[in-house]
C-alpha positions in Angstrom: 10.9 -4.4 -23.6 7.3 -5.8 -23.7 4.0 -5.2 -22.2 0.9 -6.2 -22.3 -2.4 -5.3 -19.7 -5.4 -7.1 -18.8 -8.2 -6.1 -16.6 -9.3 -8.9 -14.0 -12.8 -8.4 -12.0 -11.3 -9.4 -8.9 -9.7 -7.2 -6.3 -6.1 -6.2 -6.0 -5.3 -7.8 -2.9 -6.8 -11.2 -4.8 -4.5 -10.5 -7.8 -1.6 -9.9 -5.8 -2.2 -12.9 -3.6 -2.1 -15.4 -6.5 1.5 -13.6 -8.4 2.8 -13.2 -4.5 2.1 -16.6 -2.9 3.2 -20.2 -3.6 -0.6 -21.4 -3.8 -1.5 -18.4 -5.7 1.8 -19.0 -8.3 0.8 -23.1 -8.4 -2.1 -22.4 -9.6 -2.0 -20.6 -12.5 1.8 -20.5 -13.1 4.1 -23.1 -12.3 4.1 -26.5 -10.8 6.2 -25.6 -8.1 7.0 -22.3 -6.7 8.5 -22.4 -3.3 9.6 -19.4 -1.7 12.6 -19.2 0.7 14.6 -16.4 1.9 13.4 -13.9 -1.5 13.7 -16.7 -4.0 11.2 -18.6 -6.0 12.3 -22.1 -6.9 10.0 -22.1 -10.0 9.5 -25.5 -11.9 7.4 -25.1 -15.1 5.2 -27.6 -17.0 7.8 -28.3 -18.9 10.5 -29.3 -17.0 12.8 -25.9 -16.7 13.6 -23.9 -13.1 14.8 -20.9 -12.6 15.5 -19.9 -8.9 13.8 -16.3 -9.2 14.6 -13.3 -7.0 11.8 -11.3 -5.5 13.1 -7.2 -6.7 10.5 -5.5 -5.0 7.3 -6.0 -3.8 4.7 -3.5 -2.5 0.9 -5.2 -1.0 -1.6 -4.9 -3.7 0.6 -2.6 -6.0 3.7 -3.8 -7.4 5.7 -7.2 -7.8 9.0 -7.8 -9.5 11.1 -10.8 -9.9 14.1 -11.5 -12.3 12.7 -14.5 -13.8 14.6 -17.0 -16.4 17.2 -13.9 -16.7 15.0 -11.2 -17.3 13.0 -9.2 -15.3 8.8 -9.4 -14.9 7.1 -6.2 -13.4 3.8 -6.6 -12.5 1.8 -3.1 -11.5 -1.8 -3.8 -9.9 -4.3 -0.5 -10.4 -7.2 -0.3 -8.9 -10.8 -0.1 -11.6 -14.2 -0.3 -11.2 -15.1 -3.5 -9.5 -11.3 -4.8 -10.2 -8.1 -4.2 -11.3 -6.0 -3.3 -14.0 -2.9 -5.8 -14.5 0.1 -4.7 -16.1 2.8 -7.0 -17.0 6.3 -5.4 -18.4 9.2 -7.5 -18.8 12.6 -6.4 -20.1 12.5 -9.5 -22.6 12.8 -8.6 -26.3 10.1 -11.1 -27.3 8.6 -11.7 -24.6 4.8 -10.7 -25.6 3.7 -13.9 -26.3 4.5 -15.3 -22.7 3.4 -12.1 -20.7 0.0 -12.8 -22.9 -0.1 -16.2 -22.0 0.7 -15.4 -18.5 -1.6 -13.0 -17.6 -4.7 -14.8 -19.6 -3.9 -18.1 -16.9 -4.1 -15.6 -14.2 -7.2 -13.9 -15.0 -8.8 -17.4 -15.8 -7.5 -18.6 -12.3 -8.2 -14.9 -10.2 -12.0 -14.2 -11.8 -13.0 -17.8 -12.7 -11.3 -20.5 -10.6 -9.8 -21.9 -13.2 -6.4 -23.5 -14.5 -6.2 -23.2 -17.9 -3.1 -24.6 -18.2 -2.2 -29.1 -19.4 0.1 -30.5 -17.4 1.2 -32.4 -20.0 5.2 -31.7 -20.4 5.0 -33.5 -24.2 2.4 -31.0 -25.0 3.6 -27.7 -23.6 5.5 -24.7 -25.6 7.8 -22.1 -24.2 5.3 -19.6 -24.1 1.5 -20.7 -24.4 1.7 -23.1 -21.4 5.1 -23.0 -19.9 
C-alpha cells in the first residue's frame, strides 16, 4: 500500500470537482476520461485505457476508483484556506505515480495549470502517464 498527501489552496468542492468530473480528470489527468453508467474510459498520454469503476464517492470528501487493477482512494480534508489531499492506493510501488498525480492536480486546482506533455514518445509510466 502507498500514500502520499499534498495540501492544495483551493477548496474541497474545487478538488473534488477536477478527480470527479471528465473536464476536471482531462485536465490534469488523462486525455480522455468519459464517464458512463460508473465507469471511467480513461486514455492516458501514453496510449493505455483502463475502463475504471467509480467504488464510492462522497461530495467533497471521498473518491475511489479501481484503476489499472488497483484501487486509488482519494480523501479530501478541509485546512485553512484549502484542503488536505490524500492519495492511497493498494499498489505496491505505486508512490512514484500517486506523487506524480497529485503534483498535476495541485498545479491544475491552485494554478491553472497542466503540467503534463502530451507527447506519447516522451511520457513514462509514472511521471506523466
Amino acid at each position: 500500500m502507498a500514500e502520499q498527501k499534498v495540501y492544495c489552496a483551493s477548496a474541497a468542492s474545487d478538488v473534488y470537482r477536477a478527480i470527479s468530473t471528465v473536464l476536471g480528470r482531462e485536465r490534469f489527468w488523462a486525455e480522455q476520461a468519459a464517464e458512463s453508467d460508473g465507469v471511467i474510459s480513461f486514455v492516458l498520454a501514453d496510449g493505455r485505457k483502463d475502463e475504471s469503476r467509480i467504488e464510492r464517492a462522497v461530495q467533497d470528501q471521498l473518491y475511489e476508483l479501481s484503476y489499472f487493477g488497483r484501487t486509488l482512494t482519494f480523501r479530501l480534508a478541509p485546512a485553512s484556506a484549502g484542503t488536505d489531499l490524500t492519495l492511497a492506493s493498494d499498489g505496491a510501488d505505486d508512490a512514484p505515480e500517486l506523487v506524480s498525480l497529485l503534483l498535476r492536480l495541485k498545479a491544475s486546482v491552485d494554478f491553472g495549470v497542466d503540467l503534463r506533455n502530451h507527447d506519447a514518445s516522451r511520457s513514462t509510466h509514472y511521471a506523466d502517464a
